[in-house]
C-alpha positions in Angstrom: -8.3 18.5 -1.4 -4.8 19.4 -1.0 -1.6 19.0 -3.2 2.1 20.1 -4.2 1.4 24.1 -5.4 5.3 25.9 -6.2 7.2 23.3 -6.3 9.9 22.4 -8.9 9.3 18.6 -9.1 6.6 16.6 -8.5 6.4 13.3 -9.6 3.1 13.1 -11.1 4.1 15.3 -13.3 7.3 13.1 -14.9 4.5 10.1 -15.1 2.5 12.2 -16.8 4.9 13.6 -19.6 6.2 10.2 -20.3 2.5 8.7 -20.4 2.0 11.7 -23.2 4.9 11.1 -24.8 4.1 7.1 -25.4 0.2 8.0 -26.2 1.1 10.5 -28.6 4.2 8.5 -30.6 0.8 5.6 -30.9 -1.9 8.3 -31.7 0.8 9.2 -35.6 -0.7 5.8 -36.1 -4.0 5.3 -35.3 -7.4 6.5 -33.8 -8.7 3.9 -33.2 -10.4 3.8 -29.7 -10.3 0.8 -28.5 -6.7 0.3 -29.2 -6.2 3.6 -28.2 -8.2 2.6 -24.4 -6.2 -0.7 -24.3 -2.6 1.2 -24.6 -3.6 3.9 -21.8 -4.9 0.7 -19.6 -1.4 -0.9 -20.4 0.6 2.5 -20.1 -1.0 3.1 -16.8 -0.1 -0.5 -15.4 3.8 -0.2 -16.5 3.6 3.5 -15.4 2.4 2.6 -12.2 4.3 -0.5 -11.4 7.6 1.8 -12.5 7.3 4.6 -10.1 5.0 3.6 -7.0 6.3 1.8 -4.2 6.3 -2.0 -4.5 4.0 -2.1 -1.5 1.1 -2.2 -4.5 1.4 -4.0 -7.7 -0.8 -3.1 -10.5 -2.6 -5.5 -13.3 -5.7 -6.7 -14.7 -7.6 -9.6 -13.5 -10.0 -10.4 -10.9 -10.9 -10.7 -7.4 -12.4 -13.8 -5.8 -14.2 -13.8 -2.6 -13.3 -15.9 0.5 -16.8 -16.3 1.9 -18.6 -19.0 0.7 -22.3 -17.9 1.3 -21.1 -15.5 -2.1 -21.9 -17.7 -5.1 -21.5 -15.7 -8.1 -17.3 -17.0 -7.6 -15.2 -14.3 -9.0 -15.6 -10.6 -10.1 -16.3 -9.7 -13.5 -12.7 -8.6 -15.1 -10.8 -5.9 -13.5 -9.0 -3.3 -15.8 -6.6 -2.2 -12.8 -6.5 -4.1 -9.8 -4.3 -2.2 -6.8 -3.2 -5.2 -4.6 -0.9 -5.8 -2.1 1.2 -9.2 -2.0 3.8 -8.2 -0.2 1.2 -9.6 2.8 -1.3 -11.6 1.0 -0.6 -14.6 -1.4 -2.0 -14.1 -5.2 -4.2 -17.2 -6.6 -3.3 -17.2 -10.0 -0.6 -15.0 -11.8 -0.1 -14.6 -15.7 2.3 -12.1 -15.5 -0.7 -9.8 -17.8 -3.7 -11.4 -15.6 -4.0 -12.0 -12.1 -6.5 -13.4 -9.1 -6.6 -12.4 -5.8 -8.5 -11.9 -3.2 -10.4 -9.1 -1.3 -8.1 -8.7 1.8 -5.4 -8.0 -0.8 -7.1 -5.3 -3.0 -6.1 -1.4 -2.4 -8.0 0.1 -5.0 -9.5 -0.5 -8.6 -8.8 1.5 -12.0 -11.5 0.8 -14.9 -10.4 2.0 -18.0 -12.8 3.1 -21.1 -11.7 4.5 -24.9 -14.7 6.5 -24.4 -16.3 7.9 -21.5 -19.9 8.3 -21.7 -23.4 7.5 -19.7 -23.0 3.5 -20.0 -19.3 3.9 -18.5 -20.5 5.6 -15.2 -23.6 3.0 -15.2 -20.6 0.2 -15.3 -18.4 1.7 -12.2 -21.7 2.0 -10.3 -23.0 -1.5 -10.7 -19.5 -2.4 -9.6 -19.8 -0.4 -6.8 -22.9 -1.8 -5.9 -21.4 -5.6 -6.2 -21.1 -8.5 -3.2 -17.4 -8.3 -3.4 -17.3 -5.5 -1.5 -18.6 -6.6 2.0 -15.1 -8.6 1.4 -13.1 -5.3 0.7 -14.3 -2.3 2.6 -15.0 1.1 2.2 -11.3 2.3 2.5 -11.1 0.7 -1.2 -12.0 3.1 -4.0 -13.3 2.7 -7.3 -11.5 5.3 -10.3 -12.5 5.7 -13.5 -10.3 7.2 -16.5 -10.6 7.2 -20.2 -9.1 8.4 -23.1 -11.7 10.7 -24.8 -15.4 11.7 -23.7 -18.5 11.9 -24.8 -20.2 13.2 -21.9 -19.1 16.3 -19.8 -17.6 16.5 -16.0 -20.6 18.6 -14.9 -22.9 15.7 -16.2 -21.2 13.0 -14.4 -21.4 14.9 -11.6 -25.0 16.0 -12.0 -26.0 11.9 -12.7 -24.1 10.5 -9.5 -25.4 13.0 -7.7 -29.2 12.4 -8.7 -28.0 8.8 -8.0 -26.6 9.2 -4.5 -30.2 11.2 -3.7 -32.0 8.0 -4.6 -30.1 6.9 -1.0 -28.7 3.1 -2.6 -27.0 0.5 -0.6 -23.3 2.3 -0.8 -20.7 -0.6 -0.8 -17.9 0.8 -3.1 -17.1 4.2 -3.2 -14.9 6.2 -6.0 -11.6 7.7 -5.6 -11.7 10.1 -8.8 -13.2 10.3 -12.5 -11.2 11.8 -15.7 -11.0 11.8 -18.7 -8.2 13.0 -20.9 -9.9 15.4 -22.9 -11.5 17.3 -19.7 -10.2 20.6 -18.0 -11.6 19.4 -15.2 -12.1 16.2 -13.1 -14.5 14.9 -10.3 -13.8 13.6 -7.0 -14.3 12.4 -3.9 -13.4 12.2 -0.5 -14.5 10.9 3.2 -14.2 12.5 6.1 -15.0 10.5 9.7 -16.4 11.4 13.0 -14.2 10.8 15.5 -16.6 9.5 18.3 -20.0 7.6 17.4 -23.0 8.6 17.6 -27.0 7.3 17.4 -28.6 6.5 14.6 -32.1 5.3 13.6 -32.0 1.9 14.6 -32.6 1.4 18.4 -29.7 0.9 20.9 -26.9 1.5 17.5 -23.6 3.3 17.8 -21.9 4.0 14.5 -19.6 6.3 13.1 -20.7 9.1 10.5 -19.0 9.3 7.2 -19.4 12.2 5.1 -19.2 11.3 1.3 -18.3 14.3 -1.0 -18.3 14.5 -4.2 -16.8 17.8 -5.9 -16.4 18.6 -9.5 -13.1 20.6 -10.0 -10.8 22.9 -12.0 -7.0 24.3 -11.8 -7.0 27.9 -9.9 -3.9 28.7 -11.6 -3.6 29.1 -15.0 -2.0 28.2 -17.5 -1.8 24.8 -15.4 -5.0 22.6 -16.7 -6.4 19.8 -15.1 -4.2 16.8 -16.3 -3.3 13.5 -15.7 -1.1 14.4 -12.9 -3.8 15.2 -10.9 -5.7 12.2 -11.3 -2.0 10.3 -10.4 -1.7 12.3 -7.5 -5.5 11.6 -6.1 -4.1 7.9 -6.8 -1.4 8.1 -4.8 -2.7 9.9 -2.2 -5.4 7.7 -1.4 -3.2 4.6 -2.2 -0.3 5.1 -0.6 -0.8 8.2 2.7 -0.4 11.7 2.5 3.1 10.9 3.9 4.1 9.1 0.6 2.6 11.5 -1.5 4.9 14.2 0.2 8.1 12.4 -0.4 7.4 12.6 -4.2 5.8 15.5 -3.9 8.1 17.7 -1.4 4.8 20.3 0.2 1.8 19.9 0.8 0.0 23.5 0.1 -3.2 25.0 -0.1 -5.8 23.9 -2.4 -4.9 25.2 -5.7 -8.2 23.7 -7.1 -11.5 25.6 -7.3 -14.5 23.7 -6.5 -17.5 24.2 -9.6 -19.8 22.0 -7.5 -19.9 19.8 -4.8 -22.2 17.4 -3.2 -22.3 15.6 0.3 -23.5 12.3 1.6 -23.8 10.9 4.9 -23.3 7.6 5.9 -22.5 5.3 8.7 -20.2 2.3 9.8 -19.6 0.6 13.0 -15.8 0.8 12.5 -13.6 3.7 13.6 -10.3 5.0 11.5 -11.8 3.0 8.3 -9.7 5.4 6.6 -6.6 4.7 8.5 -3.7 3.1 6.4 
């Protein structure tokens, strides 16, 4: 993974001073975490909606699919849905709460107060849900919570004993932090450029190679922060080409990788990760 390494501004880093700032004037107040995971799912949205382009609006609600052979009508609740309607019309809009529908959907943020097992069991049974034969596998799944319980080589220890068990993969995730960690997990895709044969007779497809890496900051005394996780975001969101213009370079890694994990799979569409 590459991003900005000497460079005086970067803009991850302003959304990430001004998102301590607010967090911290609440925290004189109150402990109390889920208040506390409600304002960084509310700080994120304004945060978000402030500084990214307006190609992708930010809010909670859910996503409803268009084919009618899926029954279960619309998704369970979305803490951060990434949509785009600039090109797609929304179906309902509270200003707070919206619906829309899979074409539209860029990416998807949950939020937790407190990261532990049950949160990781949550992003993966929405990973593994119908509405994603709707979205595709260019939409990502993050997770991000305000304390932990549970540590970043045990989340990636767990999703990779999960990924050996060889599930259906329909979502896939972006990145997972939490604010208390010095470190944070994700993952990327890489895509054969010509397809190949697979296992089932006469079948072209296209290998994808799913990694999933736990990291932490080379240089110190920069820590893993929110900034990075923005950054992934954004990145992944938005084209290496935005992130630059907000981000000036793009340098060598300046992460070091603890662990890391691949797995292979296959569609029969090329440049699924094209923007």
């Amino acid at each position: 993974m590459s991003l900005q390494l000497n460079n005086p501004f970067l803009l991850a880093d302003t959304f990430e001073e001004e998102f301590n700032l607010q967090l911290n004037q609440l925290k004189r107040f109150t402990n109390h975490g889920p208040s506390l995971g409600r304002y960084v799912e509310l700080l994120l949205i304004n945060l978000l909606n402030k500084y990214c382009p307006k190609s992708i609006h930010f809010s909670s609600g859910f996503i409803y699919p268009m084919n009618p052979r899926i029954k279960n009508g619309a998704s369970s609740q979305i803490d951060i849905i990434c949509f785009d309607r600039q090109n797609y019309p929304i179906l309902f809009d509270s200003n707070e709460l919206i619906v829309t529908t899979p074409k539209s959907v860029k990416g998807m943020i949950e939020v937790k107060s407190t990261l532990d097992k049950k949160s990781i069991n949550q992003i993966i049974k929405l990973s593994e849900s119908s509405i994603f034969n709707e979205i595709g596998k260019n939409v990502k799944i993050y997770l991000i919570s305000s304390k932990s319980n549970i540590s970043p080589k045990f989340v990636f220890e767990y999703l990779t004993e999960y990924y050996s068990s060889k599930p259906e993969m329909k979502g896939l995730f972006g990145s997972i932090y939490s604010l208390d960690w010095d470190e944070f997990i994700c993952f990327n895709i890489r895509q054969s450029e010509s397809p190949e044969e697979i296992s089932i007779p006469d079948k072209l497809a296209y290998r994808l190679t799913y990694s999933i890496l736990r990291l932490s900051r080379l240089s110190l005394p920069h820590s893993v922060g929110l900034s990075d996780f923005i950054s992934k975001l954004i990145i992944d969101l938005f084209g290496s080409n935005i992130f630059k213009s907000i981000g000036n370079v793009m340098a060598p890694s300046i992460y070091k990788i603890q662990e890391s994990h691949d797995v292979v799979l296959y569609t029969d569409t090329p440049n699924i990760l094209s923007k």
